[in-house]
C-alpha distance (Angstrom), angle and dihedral (degrees) to the residues before:
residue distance angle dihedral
X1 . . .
X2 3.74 . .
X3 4.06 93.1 .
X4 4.01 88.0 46.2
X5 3.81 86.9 49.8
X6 3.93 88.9 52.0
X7 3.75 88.4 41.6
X8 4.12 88.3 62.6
X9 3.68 90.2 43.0
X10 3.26 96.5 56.8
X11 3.68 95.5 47.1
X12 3.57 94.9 47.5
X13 3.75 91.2 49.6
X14 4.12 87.9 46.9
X15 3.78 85.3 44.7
X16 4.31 88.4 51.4
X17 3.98 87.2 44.1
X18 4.20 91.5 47.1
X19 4.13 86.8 42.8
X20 4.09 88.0 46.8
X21 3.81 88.2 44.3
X22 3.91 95.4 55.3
X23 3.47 90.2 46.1
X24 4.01 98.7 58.4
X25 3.69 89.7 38.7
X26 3.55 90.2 57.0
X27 4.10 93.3 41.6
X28 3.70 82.0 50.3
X29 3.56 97.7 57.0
X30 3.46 94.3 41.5
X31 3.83 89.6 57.9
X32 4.28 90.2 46.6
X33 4.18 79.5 50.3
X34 3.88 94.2 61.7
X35 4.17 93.4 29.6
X36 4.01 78.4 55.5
X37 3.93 89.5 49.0
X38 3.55 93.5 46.6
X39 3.47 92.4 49.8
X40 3.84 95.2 53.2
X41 3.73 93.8 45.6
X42 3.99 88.5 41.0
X43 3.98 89.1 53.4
X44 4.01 93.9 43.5
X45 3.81 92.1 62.6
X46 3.44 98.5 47.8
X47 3.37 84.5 50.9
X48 3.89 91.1 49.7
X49 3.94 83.5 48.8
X50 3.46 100.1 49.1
X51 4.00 87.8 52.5
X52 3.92 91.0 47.3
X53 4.06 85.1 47.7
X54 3.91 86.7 53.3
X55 3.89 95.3 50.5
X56 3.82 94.0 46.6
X57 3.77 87.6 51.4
X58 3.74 96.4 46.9
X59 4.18 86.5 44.8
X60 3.99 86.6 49.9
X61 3.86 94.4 51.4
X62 3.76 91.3 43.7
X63 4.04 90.0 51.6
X64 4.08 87.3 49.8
X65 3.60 92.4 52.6
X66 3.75 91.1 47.3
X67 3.85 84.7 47.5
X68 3.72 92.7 45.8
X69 3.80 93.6 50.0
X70 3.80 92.8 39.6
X71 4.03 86.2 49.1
X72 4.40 89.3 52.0
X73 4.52 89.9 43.7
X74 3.79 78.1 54.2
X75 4.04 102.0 50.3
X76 3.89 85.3 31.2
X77 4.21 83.7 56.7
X78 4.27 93.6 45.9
X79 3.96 90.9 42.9
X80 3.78 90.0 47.8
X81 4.00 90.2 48.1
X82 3.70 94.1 40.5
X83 4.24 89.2 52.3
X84 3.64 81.9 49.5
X85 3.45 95.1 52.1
X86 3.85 95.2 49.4
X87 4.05 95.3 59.5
């Protein structure tokens, strides 16, 4: 009677350990879950930044060829008036 009784404790307490077990696995892939969520979200926005980062860039390079152009009207305007000037 006293090994059967040790038998059952020691199921039980296996039984408690396989119970406890499940129930950190299952917190555990809970938390890999969200981590994966976060991750997704995380990589969408810098993805989302990396476009914005690419329009601001192309709207930069098209203002400093506007500038540039606007800059060679304006030297094109002075040398004209200058020439001008001279006869």
């Amino acid at each position: 009677q006293t090994l059967s009784l040790e038998l059952h404790s020691l199921r039980v307490h296996a039984e408690e350990s396989a119970l406890s077990h499940e129930r950190e696995l299952k917190s555990l892939r809970d938390q890999a879950t969200t981590a994966a969520k976060q991750r997704d979200s995380a990589l969408r926005e810098a993805e989302d930044a990396r476009a914005q980062l690419r329009l601001a860039l192309e709207a930069r390079a098209a203002g400093r060829r506007e500038l540039l152009e606007a800059q060679r009207e304006a030297r094109e305007l002075r040398e004209c008036r200058e020439a001008e000037r001279r006869q």
